[in-house]
C-alpha positions as CSV (number, residue, x, y, z in Angstrom):
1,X,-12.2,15.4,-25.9
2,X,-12.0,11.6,-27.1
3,X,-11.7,8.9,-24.4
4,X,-8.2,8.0,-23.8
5,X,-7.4,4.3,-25.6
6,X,-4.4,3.9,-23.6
7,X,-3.3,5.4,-19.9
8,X,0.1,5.2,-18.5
9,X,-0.3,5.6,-14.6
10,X,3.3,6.6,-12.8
11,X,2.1,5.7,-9.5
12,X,4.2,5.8,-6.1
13,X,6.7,3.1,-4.4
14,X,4.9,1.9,-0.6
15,X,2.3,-0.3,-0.4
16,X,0.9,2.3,2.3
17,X,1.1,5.3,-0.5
18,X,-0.5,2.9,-3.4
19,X,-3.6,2.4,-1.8
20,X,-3.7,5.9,-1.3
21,X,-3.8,6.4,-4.9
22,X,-6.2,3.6,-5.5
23,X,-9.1,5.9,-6.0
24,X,-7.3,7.1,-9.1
25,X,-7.2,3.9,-10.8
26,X,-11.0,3.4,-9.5
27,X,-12.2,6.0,-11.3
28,X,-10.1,5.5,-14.5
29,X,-12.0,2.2,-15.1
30,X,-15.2,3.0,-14.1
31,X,-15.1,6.7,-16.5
32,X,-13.4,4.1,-19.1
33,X,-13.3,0.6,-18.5
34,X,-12.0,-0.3,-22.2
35,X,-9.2,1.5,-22.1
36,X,-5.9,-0.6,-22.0
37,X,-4.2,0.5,-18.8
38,X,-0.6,0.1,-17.7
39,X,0.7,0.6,-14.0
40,X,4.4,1.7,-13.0
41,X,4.5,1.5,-8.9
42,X,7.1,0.7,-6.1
43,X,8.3,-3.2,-5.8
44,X,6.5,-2.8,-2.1
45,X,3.3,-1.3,-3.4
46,X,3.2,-4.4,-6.8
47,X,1.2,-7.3,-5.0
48,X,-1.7,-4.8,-4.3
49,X,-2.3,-4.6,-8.1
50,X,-1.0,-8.2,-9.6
51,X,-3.8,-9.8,-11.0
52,X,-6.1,-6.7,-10.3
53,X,-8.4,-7.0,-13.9
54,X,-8.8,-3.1,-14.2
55,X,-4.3,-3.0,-15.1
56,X,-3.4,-4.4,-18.4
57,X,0.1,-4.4,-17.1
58,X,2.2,-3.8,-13.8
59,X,6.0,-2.9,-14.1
60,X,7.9,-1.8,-11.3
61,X,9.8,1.7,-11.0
62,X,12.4,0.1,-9.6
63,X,13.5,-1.2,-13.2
64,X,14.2,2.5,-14.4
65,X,16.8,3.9,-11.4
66,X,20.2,5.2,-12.6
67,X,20.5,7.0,-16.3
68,X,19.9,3.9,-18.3
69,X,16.9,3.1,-16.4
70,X,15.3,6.4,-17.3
71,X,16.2,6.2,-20.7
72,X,14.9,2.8,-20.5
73,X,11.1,4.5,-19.1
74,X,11.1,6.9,-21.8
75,X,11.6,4.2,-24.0
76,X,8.0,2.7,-22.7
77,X,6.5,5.4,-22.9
78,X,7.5,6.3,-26.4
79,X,6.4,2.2,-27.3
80,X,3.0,2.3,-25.2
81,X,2.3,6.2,-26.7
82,X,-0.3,6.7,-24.1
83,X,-3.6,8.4,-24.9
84,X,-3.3,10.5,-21.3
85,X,-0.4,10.1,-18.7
86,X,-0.7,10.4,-15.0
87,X,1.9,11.1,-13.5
88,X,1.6,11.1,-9.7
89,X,5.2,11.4,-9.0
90,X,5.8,14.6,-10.4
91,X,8.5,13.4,-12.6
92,X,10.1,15.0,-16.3
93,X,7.7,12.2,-18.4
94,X,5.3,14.8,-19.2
95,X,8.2,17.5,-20.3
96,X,9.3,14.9,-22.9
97,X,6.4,13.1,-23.7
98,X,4.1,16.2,-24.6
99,X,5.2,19.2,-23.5
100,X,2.8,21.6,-24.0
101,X,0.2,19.9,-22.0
102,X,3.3,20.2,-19.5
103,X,0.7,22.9,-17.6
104,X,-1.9,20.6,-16.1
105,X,1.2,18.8,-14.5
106,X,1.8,21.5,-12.3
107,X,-1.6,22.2,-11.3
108,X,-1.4,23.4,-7.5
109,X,-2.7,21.6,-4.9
110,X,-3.4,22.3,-1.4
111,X,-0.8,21.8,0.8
112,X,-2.9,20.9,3.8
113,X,-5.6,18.2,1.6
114,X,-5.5,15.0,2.3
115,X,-2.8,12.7,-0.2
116,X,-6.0,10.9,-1.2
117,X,-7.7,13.9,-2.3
118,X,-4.3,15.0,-3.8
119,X,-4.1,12.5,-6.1
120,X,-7.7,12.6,-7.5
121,X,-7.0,15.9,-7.6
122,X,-4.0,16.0,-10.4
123,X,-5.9,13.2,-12.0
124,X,-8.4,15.7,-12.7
125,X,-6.1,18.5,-13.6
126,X,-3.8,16.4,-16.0
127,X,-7.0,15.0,-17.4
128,X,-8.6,18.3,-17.9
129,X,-11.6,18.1,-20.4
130,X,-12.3,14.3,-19.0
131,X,-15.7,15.3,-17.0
132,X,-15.7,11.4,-16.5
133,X,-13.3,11.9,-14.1
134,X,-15.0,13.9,-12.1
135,X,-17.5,11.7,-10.9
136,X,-17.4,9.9,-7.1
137,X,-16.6,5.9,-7.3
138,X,-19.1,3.4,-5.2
139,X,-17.3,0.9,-3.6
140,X,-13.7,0.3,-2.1
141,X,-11.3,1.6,-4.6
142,X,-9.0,-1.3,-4.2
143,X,-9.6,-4.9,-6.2
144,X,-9.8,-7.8,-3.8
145,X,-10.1,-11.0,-5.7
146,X,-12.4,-13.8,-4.4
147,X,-9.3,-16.4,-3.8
148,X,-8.1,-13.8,-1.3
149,X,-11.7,-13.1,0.7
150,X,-12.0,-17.3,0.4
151,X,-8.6,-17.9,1.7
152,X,-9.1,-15.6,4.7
153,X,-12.5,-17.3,5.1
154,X,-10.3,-21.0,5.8
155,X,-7.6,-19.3,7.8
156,X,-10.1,-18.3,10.3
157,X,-11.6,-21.0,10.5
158,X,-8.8,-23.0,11.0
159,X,-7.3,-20.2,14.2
160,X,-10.7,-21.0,15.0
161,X,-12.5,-18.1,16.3
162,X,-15.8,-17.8,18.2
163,X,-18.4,-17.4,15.6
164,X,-20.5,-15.6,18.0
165,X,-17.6,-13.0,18.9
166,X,-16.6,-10.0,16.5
167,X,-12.9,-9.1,15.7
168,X,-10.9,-6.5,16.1
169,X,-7.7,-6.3,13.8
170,X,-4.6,-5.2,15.9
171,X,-1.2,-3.9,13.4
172,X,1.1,-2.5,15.6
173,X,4.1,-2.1,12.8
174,X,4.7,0.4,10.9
175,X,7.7,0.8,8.1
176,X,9.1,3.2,10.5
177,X,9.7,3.1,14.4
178,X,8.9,6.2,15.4
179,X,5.2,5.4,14.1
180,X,4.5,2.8,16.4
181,X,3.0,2.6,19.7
182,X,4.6,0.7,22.2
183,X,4.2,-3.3,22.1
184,X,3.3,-3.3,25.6
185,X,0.7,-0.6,25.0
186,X,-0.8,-2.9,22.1
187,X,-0.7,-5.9,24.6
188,X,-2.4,-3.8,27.4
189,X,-5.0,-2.8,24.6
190,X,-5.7,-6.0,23.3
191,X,-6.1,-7.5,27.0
192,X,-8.8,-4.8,28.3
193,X,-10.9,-5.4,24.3
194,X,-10.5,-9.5,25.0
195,X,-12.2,-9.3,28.8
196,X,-14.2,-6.2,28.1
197,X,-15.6,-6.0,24.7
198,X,-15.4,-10.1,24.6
199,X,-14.3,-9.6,21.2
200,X,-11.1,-12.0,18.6
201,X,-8.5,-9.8,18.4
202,X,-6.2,-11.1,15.1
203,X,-2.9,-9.4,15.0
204,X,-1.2,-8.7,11.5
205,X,1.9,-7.2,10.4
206,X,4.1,-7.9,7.3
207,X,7.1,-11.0,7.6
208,X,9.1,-8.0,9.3
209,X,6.4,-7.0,11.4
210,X,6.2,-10.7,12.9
211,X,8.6,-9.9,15.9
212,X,6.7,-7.3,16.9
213,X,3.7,-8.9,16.8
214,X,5.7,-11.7,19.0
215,X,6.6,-9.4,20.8
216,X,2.9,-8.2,21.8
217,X,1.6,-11.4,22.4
218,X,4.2,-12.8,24.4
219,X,2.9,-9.4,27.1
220,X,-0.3,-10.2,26.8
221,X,-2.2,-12.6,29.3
222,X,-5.2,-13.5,27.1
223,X,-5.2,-15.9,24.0
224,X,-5.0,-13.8,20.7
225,X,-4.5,-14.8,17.7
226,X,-1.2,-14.0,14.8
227,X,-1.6,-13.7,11.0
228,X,2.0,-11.5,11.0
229,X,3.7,-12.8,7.8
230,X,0.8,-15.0,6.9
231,X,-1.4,-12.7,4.8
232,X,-0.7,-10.6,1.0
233,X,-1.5,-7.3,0.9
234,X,-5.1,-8.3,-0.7
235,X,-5.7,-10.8,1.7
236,X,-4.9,-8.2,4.4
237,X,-7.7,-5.7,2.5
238,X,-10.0,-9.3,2.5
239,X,-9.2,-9.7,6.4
240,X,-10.1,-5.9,7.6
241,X,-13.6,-6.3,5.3
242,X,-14.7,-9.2,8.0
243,X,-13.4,-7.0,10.8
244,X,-15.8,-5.1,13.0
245,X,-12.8,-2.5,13.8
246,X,-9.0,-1.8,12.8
247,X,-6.5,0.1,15.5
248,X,-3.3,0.8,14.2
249,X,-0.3,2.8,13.6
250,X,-0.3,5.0,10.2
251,X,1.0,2.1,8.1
252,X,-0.2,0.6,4.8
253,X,-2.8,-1.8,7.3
254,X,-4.8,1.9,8.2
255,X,-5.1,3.1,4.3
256,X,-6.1,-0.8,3.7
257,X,-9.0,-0.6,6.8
258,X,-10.2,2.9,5.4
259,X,-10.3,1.6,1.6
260,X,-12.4,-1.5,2.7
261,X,-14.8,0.9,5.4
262,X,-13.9,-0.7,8.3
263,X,-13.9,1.5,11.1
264,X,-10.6,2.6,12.4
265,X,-8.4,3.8,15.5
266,X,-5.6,5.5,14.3
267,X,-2.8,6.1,16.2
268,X,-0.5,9.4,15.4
269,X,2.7,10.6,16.6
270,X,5.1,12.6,13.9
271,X,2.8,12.6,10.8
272,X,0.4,14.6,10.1
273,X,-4.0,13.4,10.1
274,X,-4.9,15.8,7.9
275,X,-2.9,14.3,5.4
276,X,-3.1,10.4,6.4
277,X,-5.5,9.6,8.6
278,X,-8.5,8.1,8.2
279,X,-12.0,10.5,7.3
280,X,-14.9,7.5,8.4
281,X,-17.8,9.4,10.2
282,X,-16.7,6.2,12.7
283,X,-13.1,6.7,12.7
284,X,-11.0,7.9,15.5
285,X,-7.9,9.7,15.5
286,X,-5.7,9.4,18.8
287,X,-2.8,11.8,19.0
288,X,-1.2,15.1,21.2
289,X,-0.4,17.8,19.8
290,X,2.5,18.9,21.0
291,X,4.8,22.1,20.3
292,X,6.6,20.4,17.8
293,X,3.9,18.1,15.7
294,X,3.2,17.4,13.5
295,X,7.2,17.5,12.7
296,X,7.0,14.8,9.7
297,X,11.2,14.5,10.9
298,X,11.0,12.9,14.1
299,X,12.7,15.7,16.3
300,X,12.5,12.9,18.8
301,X,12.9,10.0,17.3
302,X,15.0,8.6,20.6
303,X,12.0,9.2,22.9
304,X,9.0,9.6,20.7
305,X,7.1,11.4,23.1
306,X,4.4,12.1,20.8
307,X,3.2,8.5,20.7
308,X,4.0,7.6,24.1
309,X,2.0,10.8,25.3
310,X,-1.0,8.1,23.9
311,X,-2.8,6.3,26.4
312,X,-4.5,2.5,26.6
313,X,-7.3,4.6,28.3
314,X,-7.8,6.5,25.4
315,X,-7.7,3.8,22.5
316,X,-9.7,1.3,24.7
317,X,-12.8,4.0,24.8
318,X,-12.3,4.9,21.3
319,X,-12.6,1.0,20.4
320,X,-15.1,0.8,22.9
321,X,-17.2,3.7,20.7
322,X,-16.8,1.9,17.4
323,X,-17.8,-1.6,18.4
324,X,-21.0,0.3,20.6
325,X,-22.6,1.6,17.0
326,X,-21.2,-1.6,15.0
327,X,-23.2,-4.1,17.0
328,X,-25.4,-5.0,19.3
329,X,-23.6,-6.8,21.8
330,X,-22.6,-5.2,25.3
331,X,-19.4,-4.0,25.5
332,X,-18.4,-3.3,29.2
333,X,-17.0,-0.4,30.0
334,X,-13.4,-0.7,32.3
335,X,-12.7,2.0,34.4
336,X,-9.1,3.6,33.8
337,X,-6.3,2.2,36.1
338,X,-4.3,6.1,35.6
339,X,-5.8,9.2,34.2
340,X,-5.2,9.7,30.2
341,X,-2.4,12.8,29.7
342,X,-3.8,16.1,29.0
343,X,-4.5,17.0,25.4
């Protein structure tokens, strides 16, 4: 089979969800890196890729809602006449475009891999005869440009944080509340790693994040330091490269930790690991497992029991671990003030 000239990549809509399928557009490049490649993704999930030199072109799905807007996507498609479509959104492109490749769209997948794997995995089956494709990438799948690494170089220097301490990325937002961990908890947490592990712990969140992140520092009684609002979505990735260790809620900042390799805590309440959390030999998943999870519906989305089942005990150690192997400072270990829930 010829390598494709031209690849059309309907990708997803959440910045969270994009750099899941990251690895696609990895592999793409490096199995053809002159091939002229053109991006459709979420208006949430476009920063990630704007200026990224492995996409020709980025255009945003939100351009083709309603009928006109579809007719206006088939219309791209029909100009650009890509040499292999991906569709990761299981949409009808691939009925019109060429239907009777229409069978390596509906490859099965299974239902209990992780969304990662998932996607590599229909690039491979609606690439079928690619053996390119095949091949594992080196390196984090996602493009961080050197103006974002140097201008999260000068914002820490101007917080200014101990050059002899490490840091520890705190996100305690999430797109959706029942994801997150209580602010207190995160305040609590970032405390005992301040006086314990005598580590900089940087909180982050999006512009709508900030209040939570407020909102955590204004329970803490150590000095921490807030980049909420202050960062892209690339400068986030450049931040959790310098980090020794991430803890957060499943949110766009845990795919971003896992993409760059920085160890991660992972906090879990509705949703399920298997499909989102993070696979690092280092990385740590904190969760219950109650009756009803993972329920992916929030049955208690009033109370979320699931993720208040989660102790500071329990992500303290688990933080503890990470920054143990990572270095070879002494972290001190604190003894519990109440014993973490039963599994």
């Amino acid at each position: 089979m010829r390598p494709p000239e031209r690849i059309l990549i309907i990708g997803l809509s959440n910045a969270g969800d994009a750099v899941l399928m990251s690895p696609v557009i990895a592999r793409l490049h490096r199995a053809y890196p002159k091939a002229e490649m053109t991006l459709a993704v979420g208006e949430r999930a476009e920063p990630l890729f704007v200026g990224d030199p492995r996409i020709g072109r980025v255009v945003i799905m939100e351009e083709f809602q309603g009928l006109l807007g579809r007719l206006r996507l088939v219309g791209l498609v029909w100009r650009l006449r890509p040499t292999l479509l991906v569709d990761l959104r299981q949409t009808l492109l691939p009925v019109i475009w060429k239907p009777w490749r229409l069978w390596r769209y509906v490859w099965p997948v299974p239902a209990a891999s992780h969304m990662r794997d998932r996607h590599v995995l229909r690039l491979r089956a609606q690439g079928s005869g690619l053996r390119a494709l095949a091949e594992p990438i080196d390196g984090p799948p996602i493009w961080i440009s050197p103006e974002a690494s140097a201008s999260i170089a000068q914002l820490l220097k101007r917080i200014p944080l101990k050059a002899d301490r490490r840091i520890v990325v705190l996100c305690p937002g999430a797109r959706s509340h029942i994801k997150r961990w209580a602010a207190e908890r995160f305040a609590a947490l970032a405390d005992r790693l301040i006086t314990d592990a005598q580590v900089e712990v940087v909180l982050t969140g999006s512009p709508e994040e900030a209040p939570i992140v407020r909102e955590v520092m204004e329970a803490m009684s150590q000095r921490a330091h807030s980049l909420a609002g202050r960062t892209s979505l690339t400068q986030l990735a450049a931040l959790m490269q310098r980090a020794d260790a991430v803890v957060t809620n499943d949110s766009a900042s845990l795919h971003l930790a896992c993409a760059v390799g920085t160890p991660v805590v992972a906090i879990f309440g509705p949703t399920d690991p298997r499909k989102y959390g993070p696979t690092g030999l280092r990385d740590r998943v904190i969760r219950r497992r109650l009756f009803c999870s993972p329920c992916e519906q929030a049955l208690f989305r009033f109370s979320r029991v699931c993720m208040r089942c989660v102790s500071v005990d329990e992500e303290s150690e688990a933080a503890r671990q990470i920054l143990q192997k990572s270095s070879k400072f002494e972290v001190r270990s604190s003894k519990p003030d109440t014993p973490a829930p039963h599994r």
